[in-house]
C-alpha positions as CSV (number, residue, x, y, z in Angstrom):
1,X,104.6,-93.6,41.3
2,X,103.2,-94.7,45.0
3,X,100.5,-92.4,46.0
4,X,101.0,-91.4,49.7
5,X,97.1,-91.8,51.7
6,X,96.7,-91.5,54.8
7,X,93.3,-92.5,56.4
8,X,92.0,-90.0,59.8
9,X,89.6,-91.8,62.0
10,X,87.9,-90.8,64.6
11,X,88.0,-94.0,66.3
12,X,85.4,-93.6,69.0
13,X,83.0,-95.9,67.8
14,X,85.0,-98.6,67.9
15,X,86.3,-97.8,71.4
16,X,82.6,-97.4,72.9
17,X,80.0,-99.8,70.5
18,X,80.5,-103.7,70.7
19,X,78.4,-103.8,67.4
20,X,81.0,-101.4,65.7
21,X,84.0,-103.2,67.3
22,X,83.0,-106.1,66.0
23,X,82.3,-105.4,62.6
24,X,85.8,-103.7,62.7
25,X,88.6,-105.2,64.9
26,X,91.4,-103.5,63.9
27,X,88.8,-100.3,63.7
28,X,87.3,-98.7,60.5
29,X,91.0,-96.6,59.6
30,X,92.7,-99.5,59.5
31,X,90.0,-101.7,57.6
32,X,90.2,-98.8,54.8
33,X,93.7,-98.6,54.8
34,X,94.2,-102.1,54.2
35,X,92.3,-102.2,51.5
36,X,93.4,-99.3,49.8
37,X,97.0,-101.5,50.1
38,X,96.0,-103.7,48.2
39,X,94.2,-101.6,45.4
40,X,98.2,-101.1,43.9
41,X,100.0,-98.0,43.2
42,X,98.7,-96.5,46.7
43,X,100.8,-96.8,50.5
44,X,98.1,-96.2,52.7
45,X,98.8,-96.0,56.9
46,X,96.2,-94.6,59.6
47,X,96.3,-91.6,62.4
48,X,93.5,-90.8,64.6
49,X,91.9,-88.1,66.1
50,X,93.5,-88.8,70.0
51,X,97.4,-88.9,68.5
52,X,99.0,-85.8,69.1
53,X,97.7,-82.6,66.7
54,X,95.0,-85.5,65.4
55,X,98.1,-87.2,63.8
56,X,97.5,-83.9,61.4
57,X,101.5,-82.7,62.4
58,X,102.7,-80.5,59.4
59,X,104.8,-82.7,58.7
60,X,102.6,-85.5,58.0
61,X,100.2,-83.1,55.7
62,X,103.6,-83.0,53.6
63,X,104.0,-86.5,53.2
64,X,100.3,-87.0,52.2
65,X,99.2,-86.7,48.7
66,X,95.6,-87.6,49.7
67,X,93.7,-87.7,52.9
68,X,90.8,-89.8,53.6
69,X,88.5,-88.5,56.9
70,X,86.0,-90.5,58.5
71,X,84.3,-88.7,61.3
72,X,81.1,-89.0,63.2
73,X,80.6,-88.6,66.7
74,X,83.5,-86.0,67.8
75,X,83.6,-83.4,64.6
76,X,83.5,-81.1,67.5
77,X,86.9,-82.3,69.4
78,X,88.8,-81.7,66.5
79,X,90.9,-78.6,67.3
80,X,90.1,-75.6,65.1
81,X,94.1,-75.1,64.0
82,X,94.6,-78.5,62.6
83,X,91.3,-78.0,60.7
84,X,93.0,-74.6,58.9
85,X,96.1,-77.0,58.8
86,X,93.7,-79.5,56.7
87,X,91.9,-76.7,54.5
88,X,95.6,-75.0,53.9
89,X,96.7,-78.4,52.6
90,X,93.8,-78.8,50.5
91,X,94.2,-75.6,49.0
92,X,97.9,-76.1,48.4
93,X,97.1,-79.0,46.3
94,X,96.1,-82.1,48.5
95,X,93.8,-84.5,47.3
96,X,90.8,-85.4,50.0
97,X,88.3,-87.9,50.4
98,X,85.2,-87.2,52.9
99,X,83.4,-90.4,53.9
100,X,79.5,-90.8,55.1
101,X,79.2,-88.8,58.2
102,X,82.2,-86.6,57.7
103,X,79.6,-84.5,56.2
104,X,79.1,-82.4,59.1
105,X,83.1,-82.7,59.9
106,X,85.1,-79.7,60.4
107,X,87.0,-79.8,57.8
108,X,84.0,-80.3,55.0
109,X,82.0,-77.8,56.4
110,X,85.2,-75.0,56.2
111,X,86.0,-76.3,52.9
112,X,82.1,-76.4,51.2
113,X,80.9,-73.2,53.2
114,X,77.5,-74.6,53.8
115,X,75.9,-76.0,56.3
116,X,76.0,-79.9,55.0
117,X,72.9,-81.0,56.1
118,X,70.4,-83.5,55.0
119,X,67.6,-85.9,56.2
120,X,68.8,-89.2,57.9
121,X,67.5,-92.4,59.1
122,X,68.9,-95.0,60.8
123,X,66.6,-98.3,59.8
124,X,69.5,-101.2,58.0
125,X,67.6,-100.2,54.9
126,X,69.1,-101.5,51.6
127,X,70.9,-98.6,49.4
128,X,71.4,-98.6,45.9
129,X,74.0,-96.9,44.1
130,X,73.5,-95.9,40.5
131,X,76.6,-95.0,39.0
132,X,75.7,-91.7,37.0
133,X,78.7,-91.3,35.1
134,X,80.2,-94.0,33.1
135,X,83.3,-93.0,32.2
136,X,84.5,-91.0,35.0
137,X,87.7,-92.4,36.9
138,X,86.0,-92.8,40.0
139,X,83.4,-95.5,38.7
140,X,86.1,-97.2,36.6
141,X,85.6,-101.2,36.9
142,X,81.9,-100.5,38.4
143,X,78.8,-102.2,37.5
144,X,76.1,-99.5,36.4
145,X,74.9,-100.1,40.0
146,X,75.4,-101.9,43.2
147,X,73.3,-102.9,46.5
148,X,74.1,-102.5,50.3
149,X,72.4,-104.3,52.0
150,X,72.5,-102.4,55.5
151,X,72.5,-98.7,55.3
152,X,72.2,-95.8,57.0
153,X,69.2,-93.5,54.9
154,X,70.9,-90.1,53.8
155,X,68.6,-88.0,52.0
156,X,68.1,-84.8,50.3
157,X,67.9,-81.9,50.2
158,X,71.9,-82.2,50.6
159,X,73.3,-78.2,51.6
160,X,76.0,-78.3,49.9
161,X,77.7,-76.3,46.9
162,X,76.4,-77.2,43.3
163,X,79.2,-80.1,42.6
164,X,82.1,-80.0,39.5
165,X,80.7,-83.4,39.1
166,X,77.3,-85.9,40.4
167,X,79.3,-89.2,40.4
168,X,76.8,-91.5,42.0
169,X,73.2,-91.1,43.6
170,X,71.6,-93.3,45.7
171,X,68.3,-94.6,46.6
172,X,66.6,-96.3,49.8
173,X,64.2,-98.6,50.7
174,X,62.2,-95.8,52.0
175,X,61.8,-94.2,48.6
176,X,64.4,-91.3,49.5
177,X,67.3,-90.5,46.9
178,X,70.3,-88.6,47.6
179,X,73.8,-87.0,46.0
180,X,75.7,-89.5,47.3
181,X,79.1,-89.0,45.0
182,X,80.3,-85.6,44.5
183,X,83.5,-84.2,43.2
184,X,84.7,-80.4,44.1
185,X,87.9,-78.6,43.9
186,X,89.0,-76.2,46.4
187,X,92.1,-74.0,45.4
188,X,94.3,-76.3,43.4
189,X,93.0,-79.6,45.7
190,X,90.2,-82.3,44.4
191,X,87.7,-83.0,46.8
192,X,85.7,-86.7,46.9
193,X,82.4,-86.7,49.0
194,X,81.3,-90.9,49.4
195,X,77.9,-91.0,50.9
196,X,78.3,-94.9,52.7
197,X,79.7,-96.0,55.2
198,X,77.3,-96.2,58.9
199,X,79.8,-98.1,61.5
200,X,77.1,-100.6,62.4
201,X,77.2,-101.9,59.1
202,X,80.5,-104.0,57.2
203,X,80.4,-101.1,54.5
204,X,84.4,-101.1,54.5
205,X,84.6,-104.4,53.7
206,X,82.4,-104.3,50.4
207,X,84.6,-105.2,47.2
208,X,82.4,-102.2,45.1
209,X,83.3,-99.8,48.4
210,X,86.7,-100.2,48.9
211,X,87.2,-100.1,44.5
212,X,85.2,-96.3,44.5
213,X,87.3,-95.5,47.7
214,X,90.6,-96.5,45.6
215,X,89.6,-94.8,42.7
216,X,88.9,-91.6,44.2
217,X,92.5,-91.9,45.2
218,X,93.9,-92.0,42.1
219,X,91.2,-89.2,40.9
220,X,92.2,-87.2,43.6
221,X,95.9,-87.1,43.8
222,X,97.6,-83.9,42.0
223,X,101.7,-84.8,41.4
224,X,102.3,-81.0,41.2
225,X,104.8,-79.5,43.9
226,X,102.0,-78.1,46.6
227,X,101.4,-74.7,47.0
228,X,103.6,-73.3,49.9
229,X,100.9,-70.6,51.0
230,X,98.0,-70.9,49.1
231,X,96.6,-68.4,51.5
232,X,99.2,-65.3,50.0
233,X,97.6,-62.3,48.8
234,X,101.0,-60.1,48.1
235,X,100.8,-56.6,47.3
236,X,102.0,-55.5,43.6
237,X,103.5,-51.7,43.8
238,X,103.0,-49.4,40.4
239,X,106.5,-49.8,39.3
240,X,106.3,-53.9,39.5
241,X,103.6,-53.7,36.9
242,X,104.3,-55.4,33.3
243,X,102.7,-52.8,31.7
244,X,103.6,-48.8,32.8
245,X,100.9,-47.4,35.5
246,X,99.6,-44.0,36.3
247,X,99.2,-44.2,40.3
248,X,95.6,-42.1,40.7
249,X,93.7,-40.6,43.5
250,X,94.3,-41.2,47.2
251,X,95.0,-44.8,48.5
252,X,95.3,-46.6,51.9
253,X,98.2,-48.8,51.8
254,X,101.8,-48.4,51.3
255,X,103.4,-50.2,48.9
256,X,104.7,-53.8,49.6
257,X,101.9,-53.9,52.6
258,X,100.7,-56.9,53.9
259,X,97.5,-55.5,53.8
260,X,94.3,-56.5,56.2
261,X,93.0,-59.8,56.7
């Protein structure tokens, strides 16, 4: 079994900032792609937000079993139908992966139905991650923590839904802590929230990174058939019923209705 990723970058950063370009040449999608090619068991390619539809075509929702979004500077350009195209897939059963900034993405925002917003600092402070649950599959081959040593500060209060899981919290050099691994599910699709990753920093490149990123994979990925509409709500007439029904007082729809949305 190959799991199917493919990595969405926004790919601005690297297009504008020397800093950023530097740190990442072949830019950040590719970086985390590569590496998740070499975690095993994954085929992992890249799209970005200026390809046609985002490179978010139907067609290649199908062919992904997990998506993995790194956004920052241009949630806004991203075009509200391929962010229902997104949501639809997650529903339907895809696995996806939100890293660091991708927080306040589109997609994250539709799927947690909160604001998503926290307290931030941008000072190259170290960050440590505690792992917070030992024997989850997403800290599998972990040390009980690890360092950054350049980090964007993230802190609480996170507003966001109350998590399935707390997988990892974080804490800065400035004394603030923060959620910073969090598992949901949304219809029948598991959803991975990573805190790291600032593009002025090598993040990406980090061994303990690019492990947690490949892990959540492998969490994440659901081998069931995907749901074709997860979004169907279909009318079920009295004489469908298993068991016999007495139809009762006055109604509004007719039977077999698509009824209102």
């Amino acid at each position: 079994m190959t799991i199917r990723v493919t990595v969405w970058g926004e790919n601005v950063h690297e297009q504008k900032n020397k800093v950023v370009a530097g740190i990442y040449p072949d830019g950040m999608h590719n970086t985390i792609a590569a590496a998740l090619n070499k975690a095993g068991g994954i085929s992992a390619s890249s799209v970005v937000l200026q390809d046609p539809e985002h490179g978010m075509s139907t067609e290649r929702l199908a062919e992904t079993d997990v998506l993995v979004w790194w956004g920052h500077a241009a949630h806004g350009a991203v075009d509200d139908k391929i962010v229902e195209r997104v949501c639809d897939a997650v529903w339907g059963g895809m696995g996806m992966i939100f890293l660091h900034s991708a927080h306040f993405s589109k997609p994250f925002k539709r799927l947690m139905g909160a604001p998503c917003n926290l307290t931030w600092r941008e000072a190259g402070e170290r960050e440590r991650l505690w792992v917070t649950s030992r024997h989850h599959p997403i800290t599998r081959g972990l040390p009980d923590h690890f360092e950054l040593e350049n980090e964007e500060m993230y802190g609480e209060p996170f507003g966001v839904p109350e998590p399935l899981e707390t997988v990892f919290v974080s804490w800065f050099q400035g004394g603030e802590v923060f959620r910073s691994g969090l598992t949901y599910r949304r219809g029948a699709g598991n959803i991975f929230y990573f805190r790291p990753g600032h593009e002025t920093y090598p993040t990406y490149h980090d061994a303990n990174v690019q492990k947690v990123i490949a892990n959540a994979v492998n969490w994440a990925y659901n081998p069931l058939p995907r749901i074709a509409d997860p979004n169907k709500a279909p009318n079920v007439p009295v004489g469908s019923t298993l068991e016999p029904v007495v139809e009762r007082g006055p109604r509004l729809h007719h039977d077999g209705e698509e009824g209102l949305r």
